[in-house]
N, C-alpha and C positions, 0 to 999 in steps of 0.2 A: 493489448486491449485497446478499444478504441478511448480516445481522447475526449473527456467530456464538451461538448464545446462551446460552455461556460461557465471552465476555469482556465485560471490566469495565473503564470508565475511570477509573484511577486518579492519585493524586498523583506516584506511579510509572510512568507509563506504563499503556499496554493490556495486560493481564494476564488471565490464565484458571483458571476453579474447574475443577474435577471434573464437577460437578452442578450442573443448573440450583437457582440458589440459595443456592449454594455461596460460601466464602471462594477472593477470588484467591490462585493462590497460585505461579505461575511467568508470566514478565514472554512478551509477543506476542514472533515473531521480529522484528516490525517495530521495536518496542519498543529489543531489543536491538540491531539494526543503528543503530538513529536515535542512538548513542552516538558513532558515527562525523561529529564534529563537521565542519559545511559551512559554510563564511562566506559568507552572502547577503545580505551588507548592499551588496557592490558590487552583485548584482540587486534588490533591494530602493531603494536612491539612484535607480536606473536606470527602475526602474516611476514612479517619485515623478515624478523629471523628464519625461518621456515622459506622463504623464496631464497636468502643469500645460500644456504647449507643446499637447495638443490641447485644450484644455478651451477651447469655444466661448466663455465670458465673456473672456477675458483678453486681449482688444484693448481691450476697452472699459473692463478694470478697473488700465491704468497709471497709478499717480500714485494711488491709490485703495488705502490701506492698508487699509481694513475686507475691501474686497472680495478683496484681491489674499491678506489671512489666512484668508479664505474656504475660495479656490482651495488652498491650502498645506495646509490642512488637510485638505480632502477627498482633497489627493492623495497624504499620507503614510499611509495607509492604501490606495493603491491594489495594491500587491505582497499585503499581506490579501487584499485584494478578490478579485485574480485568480485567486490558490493555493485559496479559497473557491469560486470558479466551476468551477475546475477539477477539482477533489474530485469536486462534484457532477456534474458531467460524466464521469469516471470512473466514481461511480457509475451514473450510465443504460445507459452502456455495457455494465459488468459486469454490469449485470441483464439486458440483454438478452442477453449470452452464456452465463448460467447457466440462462435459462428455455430458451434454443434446446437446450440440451445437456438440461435436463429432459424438453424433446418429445421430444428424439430416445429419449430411456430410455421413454417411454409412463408419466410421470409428470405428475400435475398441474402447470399449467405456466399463465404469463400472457405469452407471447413475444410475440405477436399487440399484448397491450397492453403491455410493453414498446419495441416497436417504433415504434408510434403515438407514447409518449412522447417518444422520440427525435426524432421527427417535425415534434412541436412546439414543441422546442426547437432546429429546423432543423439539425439534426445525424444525420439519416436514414444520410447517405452510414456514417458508421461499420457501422452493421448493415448496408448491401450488402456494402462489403469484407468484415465479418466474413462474411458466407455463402459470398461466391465464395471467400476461402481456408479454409472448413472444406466444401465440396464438393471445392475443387482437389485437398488434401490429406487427402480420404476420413478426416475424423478423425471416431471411434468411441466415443463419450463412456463413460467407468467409472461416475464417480462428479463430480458438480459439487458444490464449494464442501466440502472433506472437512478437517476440523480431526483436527490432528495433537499429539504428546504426547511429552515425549523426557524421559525420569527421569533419564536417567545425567547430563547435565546441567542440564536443569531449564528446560525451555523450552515451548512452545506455538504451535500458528499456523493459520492454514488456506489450503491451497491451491487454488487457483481452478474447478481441474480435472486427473483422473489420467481417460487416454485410451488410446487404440490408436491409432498413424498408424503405414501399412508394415509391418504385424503385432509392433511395439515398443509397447512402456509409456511414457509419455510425463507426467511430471509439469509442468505448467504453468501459468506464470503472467503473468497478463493485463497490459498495459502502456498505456492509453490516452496517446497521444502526439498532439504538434500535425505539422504540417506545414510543413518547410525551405521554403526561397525556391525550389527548385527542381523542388517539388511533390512530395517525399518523405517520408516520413513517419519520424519521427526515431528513432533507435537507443534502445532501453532503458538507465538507468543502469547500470554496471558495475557498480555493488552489488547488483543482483537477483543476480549469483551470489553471493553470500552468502547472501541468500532464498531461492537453488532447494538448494544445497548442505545448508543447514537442513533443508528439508522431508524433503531425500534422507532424513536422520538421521532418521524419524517412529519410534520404538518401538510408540504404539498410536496407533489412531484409531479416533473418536468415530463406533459404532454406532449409537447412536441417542439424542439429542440431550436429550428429553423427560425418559428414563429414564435418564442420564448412564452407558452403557453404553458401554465401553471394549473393542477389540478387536487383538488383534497385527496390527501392520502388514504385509499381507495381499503388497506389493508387492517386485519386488528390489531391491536395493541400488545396480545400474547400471541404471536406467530412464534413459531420456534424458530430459536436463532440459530446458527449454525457455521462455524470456523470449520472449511476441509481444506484439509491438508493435501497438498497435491505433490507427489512422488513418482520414482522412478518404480517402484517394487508394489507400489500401495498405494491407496488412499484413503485417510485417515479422516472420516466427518466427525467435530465433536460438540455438540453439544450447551451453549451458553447457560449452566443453571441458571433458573428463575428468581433462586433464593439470593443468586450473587446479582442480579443486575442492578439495582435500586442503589448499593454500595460503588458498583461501575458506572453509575451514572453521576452520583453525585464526584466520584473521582474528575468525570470527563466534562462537568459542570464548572467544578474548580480550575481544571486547568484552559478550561474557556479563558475567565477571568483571568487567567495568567496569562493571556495571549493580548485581551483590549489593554489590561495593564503596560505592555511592552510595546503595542500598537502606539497609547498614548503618549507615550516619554519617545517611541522613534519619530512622533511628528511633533512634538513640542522644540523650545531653542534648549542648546546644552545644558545639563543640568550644573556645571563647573564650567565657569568664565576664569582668563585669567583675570590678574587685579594688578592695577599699577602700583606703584607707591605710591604715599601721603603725597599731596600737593606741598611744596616749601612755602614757607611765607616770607 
């Protein structure tokens, strides 16, 4: 997907100027969700084990400490590896669904070699499903990849895509997912509703990128939100109920405040100095 181009990676998280060129100055929603701490050292164990038990040397390296610290090594770094793979795979995807959504506007557009990309990373199947459910569902592209701007509390982000399906507004975002044991393609985290909840909130978005031109957000307030799932077999659009966003928003409200919180105390002096001893007299 293409790179917003203003955000910034920081010691803080992903964060966004004004202007290109600009100081960051309000943290990505991604940013502020990612506060919502997830303990993945049980997946993380999990990758490690599962790379040693395939790793073709390790019949032949029992009894064989050099080799068998080899094997250890290479595979505690394989949950990295995968979460890395996967990124980039995400991104092929997204680009190929922002360049399609740019054809469909009569925009300069590279889908053709998006596509191809995919191709050669044998993950073609992603961009058929995505076409057969964006003909199934006759969606109408607004605007691809539209970075948003929220004052009152003090945030930034960009959404994948704001559409037409059914003659509705439709805020949405993308979800590259793998595939179940029973050739479905997996559900979206329950945390994007905190992500689409967010986006709902946009106060302005970004006219035009160059010229760091800032516009009221143009959209209503009850646009259907929408988490799709993007697959090899399928793709799965679902949904953000109405009744749950007011709960996901005050969630992604709070974990704001936990982010200026830990903003504050990483630019203050240490909170523990040491201490000399008593002066003698």
């Amino acid at each position: 997907m293409t790179q917003p181009l203003l955000a910034h990676q920081t010691s803080l998280g992903r964060m966004y100027s004004r202007t290109v060129g600009g100081l960051p100055e309000v943290p990505s929603i991604t940013t502020v969700i990612s506060r919502h701490a997830v303990d993945m050292t049980g997946w993380a164990g999990h990758m490690a084990a599962t790379a040693v038990i395939n790793d073709e040397r390790l019949p032949t390296s029992v009894g064989n400490k050099i080799q068998l610290k080899q094997i250890a090594r290479q595979a505690s770094s394989a949950a990295e590896k995968y979460r890395d793979e996967a990124a980039a795979r995400g991104d092929r995807v997204h680009n190929y669904a922002e360049h399609k959504a740019l054809r469909e506007l009569g925009r300069p557009h590279e889908a053709a070699q998006m596509r191809e990309i995919l191709k050669e990373h044998g993950e073609g199947a992603y961009a058929d499903r995505f076409d057969e459910w964006w003909d199934l569902f006759g969606v109408r592209p607004i605007e691809p990849e539209v970075t948003i701007w929220n004052h009152t509390v003090g945030y930034a982000g960009t959404l994948d895509l704001v559409a037409e399906i059914g003659g509705a507004t439709c805020l949405i975002d993308y979800k590259t997912r793998g595939t179940t044991r029973d050739g479905r393609v997996k559900a979206p985290d329950p945390k994007v509703v905190m992500q689409l909840a967010a986006g709902a909130q946009a106060e302005e978005y970004l006219s035009d990128p160059e010229k760091g031109l800032w516009e009221p957000w143009p959209f209503p307030k009850n646009s259907v939100l929408l988490a799709v799932a993007l697959g090899e077999t399928e793709v799965l659009p679902m949904r953000a109920q109405p009744h749950s966003l007011e709960n996901a928003w005050k969630r992604f409200w709070a974990l704001r405040q936990v982010w200026e919180t830990e903003s504050v105390a990483f630019s203050a002096a240490a909170e523990l100095q040491p201490v000399p001893p008593p002066a003698t007299r």
